[in-house]
DOVOVO-626250 format. One line per 10 residues: for each residue x, y, z of N, C-alpha, C. Coordinates in pm, 1 decimal. Example, Ala and Ser with C-alpha at 12.3 -4.5 7.8 and 13.67 -1.06 7.14 Angstrom:
<atoms>
1319.0:-569.0:780.0:1230.0:-450.0:780.0:1320.0:-330.0:780.0; 1285.0:-225.0:708.0:1367.0:-106.0:714.0:1290.0:3.0:787.0;
</atoms>
This chain:
<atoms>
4299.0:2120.2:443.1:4256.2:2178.0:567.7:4190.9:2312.3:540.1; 4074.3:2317.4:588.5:3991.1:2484.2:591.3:4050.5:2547.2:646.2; 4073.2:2718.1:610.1:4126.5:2784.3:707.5:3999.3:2883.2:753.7; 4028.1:2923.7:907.6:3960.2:3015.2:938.2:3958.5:3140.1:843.3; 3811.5:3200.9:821.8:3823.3:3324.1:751.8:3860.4:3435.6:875.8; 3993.5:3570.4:805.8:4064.8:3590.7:820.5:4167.1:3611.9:906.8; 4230.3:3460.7:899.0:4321.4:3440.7:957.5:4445.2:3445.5:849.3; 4432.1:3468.4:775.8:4555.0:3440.8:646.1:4531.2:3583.1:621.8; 4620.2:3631.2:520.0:4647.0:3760.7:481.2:4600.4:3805.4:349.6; 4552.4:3716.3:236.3:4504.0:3684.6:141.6:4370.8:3726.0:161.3;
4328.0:3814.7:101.2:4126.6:3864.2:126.9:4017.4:3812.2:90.6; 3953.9:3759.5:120.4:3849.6:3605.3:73.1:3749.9:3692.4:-4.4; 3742.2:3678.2:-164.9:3627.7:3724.6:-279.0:3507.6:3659.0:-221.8; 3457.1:3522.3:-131.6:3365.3:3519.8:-109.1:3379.8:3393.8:30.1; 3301.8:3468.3:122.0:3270.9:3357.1:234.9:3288.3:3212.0:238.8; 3360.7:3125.9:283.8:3327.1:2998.6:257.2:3169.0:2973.2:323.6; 3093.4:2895.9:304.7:2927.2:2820.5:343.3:2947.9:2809.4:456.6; 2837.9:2833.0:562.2:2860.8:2802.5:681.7:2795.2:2646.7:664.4; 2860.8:2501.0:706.0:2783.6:2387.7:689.9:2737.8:2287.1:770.8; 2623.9:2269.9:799.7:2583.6:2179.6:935.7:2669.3:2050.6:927.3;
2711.7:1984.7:1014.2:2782.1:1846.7:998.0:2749.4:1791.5:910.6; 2800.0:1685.0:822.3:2760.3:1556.1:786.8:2756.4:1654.2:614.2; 2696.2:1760.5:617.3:2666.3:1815.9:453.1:2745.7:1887.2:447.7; 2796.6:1835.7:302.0:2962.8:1888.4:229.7:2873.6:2057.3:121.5; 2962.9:2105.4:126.2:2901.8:2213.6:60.1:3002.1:2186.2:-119.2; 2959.1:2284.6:-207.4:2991.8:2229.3:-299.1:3139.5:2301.9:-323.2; 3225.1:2246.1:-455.7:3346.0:2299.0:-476.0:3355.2:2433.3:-509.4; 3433.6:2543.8:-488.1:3440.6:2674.2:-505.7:3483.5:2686.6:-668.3; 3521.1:2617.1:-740.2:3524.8:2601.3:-879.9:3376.4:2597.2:-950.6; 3306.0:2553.8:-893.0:3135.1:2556.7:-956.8:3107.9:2707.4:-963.6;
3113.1:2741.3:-817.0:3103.6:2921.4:-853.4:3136.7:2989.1:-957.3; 3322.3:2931.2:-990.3:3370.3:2992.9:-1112.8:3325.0:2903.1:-1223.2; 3266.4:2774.3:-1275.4:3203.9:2771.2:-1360.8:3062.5:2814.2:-1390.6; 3005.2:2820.6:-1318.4:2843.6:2887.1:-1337.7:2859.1:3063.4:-1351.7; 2997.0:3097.6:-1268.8:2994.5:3266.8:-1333.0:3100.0:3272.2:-1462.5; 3108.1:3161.1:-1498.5:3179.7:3178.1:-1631.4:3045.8:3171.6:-1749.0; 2928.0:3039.2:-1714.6:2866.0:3070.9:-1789.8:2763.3:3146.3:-1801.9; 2748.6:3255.5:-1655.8:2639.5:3350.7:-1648.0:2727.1:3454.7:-1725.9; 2835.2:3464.8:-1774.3:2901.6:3590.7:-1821.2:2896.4:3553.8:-1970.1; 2873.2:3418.4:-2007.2:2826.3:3371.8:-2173.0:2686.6:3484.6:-2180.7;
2593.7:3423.5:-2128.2:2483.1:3464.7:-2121.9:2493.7:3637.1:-2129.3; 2526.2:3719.5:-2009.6:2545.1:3836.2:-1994.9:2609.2:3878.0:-2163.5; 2719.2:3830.1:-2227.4:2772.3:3863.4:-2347.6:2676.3:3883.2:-2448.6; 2573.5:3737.8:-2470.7:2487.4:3755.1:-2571.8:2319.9:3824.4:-2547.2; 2325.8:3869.1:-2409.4:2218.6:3978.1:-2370.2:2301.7:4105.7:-2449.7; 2381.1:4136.1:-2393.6:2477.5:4294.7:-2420.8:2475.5:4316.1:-2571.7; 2508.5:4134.0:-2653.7:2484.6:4175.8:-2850.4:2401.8:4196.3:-2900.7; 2276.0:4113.3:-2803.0:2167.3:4171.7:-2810.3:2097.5:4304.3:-2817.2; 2119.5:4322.8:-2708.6:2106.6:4495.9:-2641.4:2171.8:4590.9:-2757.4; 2326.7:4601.7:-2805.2:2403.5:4649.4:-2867.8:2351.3:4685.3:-3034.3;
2253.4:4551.8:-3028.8:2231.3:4533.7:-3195.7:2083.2:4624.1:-3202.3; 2045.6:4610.4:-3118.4:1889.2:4692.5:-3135.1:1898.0:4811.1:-3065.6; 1993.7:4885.7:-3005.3:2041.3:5004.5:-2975.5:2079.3:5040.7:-3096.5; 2169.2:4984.3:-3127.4:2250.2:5051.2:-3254.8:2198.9:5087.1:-3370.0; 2049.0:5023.9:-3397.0:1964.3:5056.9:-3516.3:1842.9:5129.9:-3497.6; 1842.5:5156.7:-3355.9:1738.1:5257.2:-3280.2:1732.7:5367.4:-3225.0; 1892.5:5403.5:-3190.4:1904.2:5507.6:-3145.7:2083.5:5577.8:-3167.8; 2075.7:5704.2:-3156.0:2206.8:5771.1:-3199.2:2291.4:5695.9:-3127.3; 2452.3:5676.3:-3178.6:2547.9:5645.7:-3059.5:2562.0:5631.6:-2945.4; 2593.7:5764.1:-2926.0:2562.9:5793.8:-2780.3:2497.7:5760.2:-2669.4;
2375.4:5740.1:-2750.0:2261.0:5679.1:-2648.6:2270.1:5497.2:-2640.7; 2298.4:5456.1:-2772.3:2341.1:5303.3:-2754.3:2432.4:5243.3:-2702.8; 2552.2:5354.4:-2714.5:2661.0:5326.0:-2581.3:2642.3:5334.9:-2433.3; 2563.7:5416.4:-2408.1:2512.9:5442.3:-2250.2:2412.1:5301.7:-2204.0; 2337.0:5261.9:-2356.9:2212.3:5157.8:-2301.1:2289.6:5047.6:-2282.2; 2406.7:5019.6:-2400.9:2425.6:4882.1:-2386.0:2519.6:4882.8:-2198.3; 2626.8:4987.3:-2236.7:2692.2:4982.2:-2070.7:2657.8:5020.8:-1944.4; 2517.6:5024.6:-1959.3:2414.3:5019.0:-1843.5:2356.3:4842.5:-1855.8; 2299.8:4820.2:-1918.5:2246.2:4687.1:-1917.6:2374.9:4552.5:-1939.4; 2475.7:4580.6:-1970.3:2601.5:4493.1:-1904.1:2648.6:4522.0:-1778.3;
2662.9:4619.5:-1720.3:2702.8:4646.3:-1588.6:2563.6:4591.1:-1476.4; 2450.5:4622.4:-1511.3:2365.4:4568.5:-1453.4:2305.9:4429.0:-1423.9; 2337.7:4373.7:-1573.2:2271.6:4209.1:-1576.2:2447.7:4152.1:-1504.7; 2538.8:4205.9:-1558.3:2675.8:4138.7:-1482.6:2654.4:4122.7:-1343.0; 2649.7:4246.0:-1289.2:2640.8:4241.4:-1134.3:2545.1:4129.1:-1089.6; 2403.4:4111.0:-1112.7:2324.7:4102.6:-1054.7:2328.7:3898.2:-1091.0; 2417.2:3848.6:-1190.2:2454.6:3796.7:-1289.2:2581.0:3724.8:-1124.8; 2630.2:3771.8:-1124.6:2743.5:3759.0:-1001.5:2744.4:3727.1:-868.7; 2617.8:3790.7:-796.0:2552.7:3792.5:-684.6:2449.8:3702.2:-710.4; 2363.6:3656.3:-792.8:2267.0:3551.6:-858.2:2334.3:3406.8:-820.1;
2496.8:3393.4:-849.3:2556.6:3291.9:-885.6:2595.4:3239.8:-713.1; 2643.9:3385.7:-657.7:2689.4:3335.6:-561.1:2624.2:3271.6:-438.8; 2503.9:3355.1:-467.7:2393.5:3306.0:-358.0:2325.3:3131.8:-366.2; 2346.1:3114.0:-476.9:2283.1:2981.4:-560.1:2359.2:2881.9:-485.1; 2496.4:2923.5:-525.6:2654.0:2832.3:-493.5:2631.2:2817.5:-345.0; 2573.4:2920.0:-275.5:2647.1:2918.5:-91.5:2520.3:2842.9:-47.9; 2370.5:2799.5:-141.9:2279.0:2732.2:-114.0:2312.3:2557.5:-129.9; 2384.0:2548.4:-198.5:2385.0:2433.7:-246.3:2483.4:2305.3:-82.6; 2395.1:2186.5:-60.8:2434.4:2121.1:26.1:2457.6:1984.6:-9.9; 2512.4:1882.4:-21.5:2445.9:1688.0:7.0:2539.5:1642.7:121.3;
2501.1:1568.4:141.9:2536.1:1484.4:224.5:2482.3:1337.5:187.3; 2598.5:1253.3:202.8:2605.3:1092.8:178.0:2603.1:1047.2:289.5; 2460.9:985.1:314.0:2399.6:913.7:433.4:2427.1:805.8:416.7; 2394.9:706.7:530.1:2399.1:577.9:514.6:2285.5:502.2:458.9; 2153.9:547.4:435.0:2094.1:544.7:385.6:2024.1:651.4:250.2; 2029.0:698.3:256.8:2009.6:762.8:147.6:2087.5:934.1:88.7; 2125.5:978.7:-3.6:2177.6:1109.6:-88.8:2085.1:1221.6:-17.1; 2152.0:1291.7:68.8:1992.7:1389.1:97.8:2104.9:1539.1:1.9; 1992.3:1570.0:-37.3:2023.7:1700.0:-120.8:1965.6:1823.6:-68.9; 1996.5:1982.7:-58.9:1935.1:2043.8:-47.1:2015.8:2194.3:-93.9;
1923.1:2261.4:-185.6:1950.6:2379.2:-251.0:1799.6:2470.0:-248.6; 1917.8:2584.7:-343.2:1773.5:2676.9:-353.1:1750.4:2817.1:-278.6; 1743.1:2902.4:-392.2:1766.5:3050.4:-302.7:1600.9:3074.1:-252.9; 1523.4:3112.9:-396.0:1416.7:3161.3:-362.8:1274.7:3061.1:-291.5; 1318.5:2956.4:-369.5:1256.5:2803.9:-293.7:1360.0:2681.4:-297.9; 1372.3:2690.0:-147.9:1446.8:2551.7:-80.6:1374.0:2483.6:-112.6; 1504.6:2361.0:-197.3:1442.5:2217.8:-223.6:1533.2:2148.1:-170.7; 1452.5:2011.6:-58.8:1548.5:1928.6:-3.9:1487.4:1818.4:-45.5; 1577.4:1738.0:-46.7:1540.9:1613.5:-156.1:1620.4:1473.4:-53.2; 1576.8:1385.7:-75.0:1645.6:1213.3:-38.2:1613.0:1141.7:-112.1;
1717.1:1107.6:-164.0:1705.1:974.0:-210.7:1746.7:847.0:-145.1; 1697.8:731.9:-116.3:1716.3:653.9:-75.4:1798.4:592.1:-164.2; 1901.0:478.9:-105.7:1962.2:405.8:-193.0:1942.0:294.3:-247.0; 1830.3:234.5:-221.0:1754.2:100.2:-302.3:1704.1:143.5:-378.5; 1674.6:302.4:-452.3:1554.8:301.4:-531.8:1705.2:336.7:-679.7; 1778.4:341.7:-646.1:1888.8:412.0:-743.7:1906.5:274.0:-802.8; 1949.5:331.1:-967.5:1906.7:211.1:-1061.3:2077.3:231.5:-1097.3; 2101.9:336.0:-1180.3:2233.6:336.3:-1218.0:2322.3:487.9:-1175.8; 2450.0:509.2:-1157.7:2482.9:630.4:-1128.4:2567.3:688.2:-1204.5; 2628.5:791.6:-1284.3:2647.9:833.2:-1384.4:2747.4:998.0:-1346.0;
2853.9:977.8:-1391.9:2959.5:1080.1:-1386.6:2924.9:1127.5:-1517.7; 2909.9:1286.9:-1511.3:2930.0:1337.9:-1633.5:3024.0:1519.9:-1605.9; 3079.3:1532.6:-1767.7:3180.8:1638.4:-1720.9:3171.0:1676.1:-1903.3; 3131.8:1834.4:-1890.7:3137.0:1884.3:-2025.0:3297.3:1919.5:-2015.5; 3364.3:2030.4:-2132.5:3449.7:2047.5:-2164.9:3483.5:2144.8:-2050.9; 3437.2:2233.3:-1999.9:3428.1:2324.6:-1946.9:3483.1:2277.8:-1777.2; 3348.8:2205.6:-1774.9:3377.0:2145.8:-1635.0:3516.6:2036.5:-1653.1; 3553.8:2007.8:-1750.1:3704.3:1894.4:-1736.7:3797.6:2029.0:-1711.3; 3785.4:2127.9:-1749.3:3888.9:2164.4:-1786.9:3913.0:2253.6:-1634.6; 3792.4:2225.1:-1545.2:3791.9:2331.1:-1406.5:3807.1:2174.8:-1326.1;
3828.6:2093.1:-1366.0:3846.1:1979.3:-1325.5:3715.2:1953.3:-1207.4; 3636.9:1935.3:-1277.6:3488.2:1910.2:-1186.0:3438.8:1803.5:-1254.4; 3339.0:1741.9:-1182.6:3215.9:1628.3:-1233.7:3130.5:1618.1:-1179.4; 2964.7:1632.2:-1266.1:2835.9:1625.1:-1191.0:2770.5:1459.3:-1165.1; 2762.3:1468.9:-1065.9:2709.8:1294.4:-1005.8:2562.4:1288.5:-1060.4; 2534.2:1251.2:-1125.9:2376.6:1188.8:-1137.5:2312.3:1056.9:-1137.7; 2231.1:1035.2:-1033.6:2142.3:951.9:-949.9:2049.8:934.1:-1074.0; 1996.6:806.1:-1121.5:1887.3:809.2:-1202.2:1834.0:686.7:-1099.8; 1701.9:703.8:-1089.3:1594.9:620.1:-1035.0:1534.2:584.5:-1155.5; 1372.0:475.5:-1109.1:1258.5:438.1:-1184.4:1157.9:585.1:-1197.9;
1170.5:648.5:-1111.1:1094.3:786.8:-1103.8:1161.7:868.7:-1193.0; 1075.2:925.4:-1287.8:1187.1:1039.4:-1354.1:1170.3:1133.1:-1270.3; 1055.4:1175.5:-1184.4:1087.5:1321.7:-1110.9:1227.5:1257.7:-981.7; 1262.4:1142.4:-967.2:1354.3:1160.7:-840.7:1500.2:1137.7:-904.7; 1535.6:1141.5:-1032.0:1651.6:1182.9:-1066.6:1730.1:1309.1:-1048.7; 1821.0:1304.5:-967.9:1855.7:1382.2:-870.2:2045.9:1430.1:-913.0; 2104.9:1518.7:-927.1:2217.5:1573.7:-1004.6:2316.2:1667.6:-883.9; 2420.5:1605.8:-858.0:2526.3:1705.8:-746.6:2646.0:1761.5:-809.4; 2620.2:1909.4:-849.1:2736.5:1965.6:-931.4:2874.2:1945.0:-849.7; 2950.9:1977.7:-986.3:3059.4:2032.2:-888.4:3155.5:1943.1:-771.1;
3155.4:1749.5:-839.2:3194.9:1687.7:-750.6:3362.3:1708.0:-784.6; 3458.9:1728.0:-711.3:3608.5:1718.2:-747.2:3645.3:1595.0:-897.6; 3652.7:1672.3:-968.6:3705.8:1529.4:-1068.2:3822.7:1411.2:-1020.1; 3892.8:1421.0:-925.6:3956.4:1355.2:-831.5:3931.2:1255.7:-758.0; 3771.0:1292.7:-659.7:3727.1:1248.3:-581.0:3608.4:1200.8:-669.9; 3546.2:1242.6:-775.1:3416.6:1148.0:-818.7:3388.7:1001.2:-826.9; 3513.2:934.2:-891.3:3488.5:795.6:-868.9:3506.9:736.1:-725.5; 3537.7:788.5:-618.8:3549.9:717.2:-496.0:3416.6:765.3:-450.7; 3332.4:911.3:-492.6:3203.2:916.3:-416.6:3087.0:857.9:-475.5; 3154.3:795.0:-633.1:2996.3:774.4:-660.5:3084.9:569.7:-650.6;
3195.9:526.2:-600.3:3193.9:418.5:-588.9:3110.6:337.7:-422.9; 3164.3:502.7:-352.0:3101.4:462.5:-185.0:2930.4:460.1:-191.1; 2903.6:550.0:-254.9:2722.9:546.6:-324.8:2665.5:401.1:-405.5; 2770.5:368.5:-429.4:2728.6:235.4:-488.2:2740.4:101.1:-466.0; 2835.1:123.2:-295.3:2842.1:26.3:-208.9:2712.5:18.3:-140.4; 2686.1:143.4:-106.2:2540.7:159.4:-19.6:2422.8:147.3:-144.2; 2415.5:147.1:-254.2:2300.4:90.9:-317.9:2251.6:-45.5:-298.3; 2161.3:-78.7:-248.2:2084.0:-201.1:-300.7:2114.4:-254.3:-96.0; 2153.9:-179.8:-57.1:2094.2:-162.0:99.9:1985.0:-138.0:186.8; 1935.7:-162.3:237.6:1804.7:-116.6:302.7:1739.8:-169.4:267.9;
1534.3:-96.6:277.2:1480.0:-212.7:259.6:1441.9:-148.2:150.9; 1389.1:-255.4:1.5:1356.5:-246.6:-127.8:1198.9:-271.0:-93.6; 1138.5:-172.6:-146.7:961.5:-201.2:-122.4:922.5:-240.7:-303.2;
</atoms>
């Protein structure tokens, strides 16, 4: 059950999505895996940063550059992630996967379900271990192969089994 934001006493780190009917927004664990691996990234910017400071300029000054440019790419690294996460929508139609994400350009996408060839659970180490799985749609089109992070590892085989009741429905052109 959702709870109203703040109605509990517990202080919410980030808004739940506001979501039109019918479109599920994604799991709040994706957030924490995509800012787990924007903080990979942020690490090997900073050794970066650290290593060519350190052979360019006195101490002092390479300590100030590198903990300016980690505090900066972090933040922005954080707020990047979250905005991405609170974009992200699907909804499982009766006819077709409609998708829609995207901060700086909204992309909304459908796939119909006659054109879907095979459907495909996949889960790196990372994501098993946040207990997530990404659904991927492969069509005959390579541009309409289509990918929904962040499905509950729980719930993946019942959403990509109900997706595959509705395949091969409708009309096939």
């Amino acid at each position: 059950m959702t709870e109203v934001p703040g109605t509990n006493d517990a202080p919410m780190t980030e808004r739940p999505p506001v979501v039109p009917s019918g479109q599920v927004p994604l799991e709040h664990r994706v957030l924490v895996l995509w800012r787990i691996r924007a903080a990979a990234v942020v690490g090997a910017l900073s050794g970066a940063c650290a290593l060519v400071a350190g052979l360019t300029a006195p101490a002092p000054v390479a300590i100030a550059t590198v903990a300016v440019v980690v505090l900066l790419a972090g933040g922005v690294a954080w707020w990047w992630t979250g905005l991405v996460w609170r974009s992200w929508r699907f909804e499982i139609g009766a006819r077709a996967l409609h998708l829609r994400h995207g901060v700086l350009t909204r992309r909304v996408s459908t796939i119909p379900y006659h054109r879907v060839q095979h459907i495909d659970l996949e889960a790196g180490p990372l994501e098993r271990r946040l207990r997530l799985t990404t659904l991927v749609l492969r069509t005959a089109s390579s541009s309409s192969d289509s990918t929904v992070p962040g499905i509950d590892a729980d719930e993946a085989d019942s959403v990509r089994a109900r997706i595959l009741s509705l395949v091969g429905t409708g009309d096939a052109t």
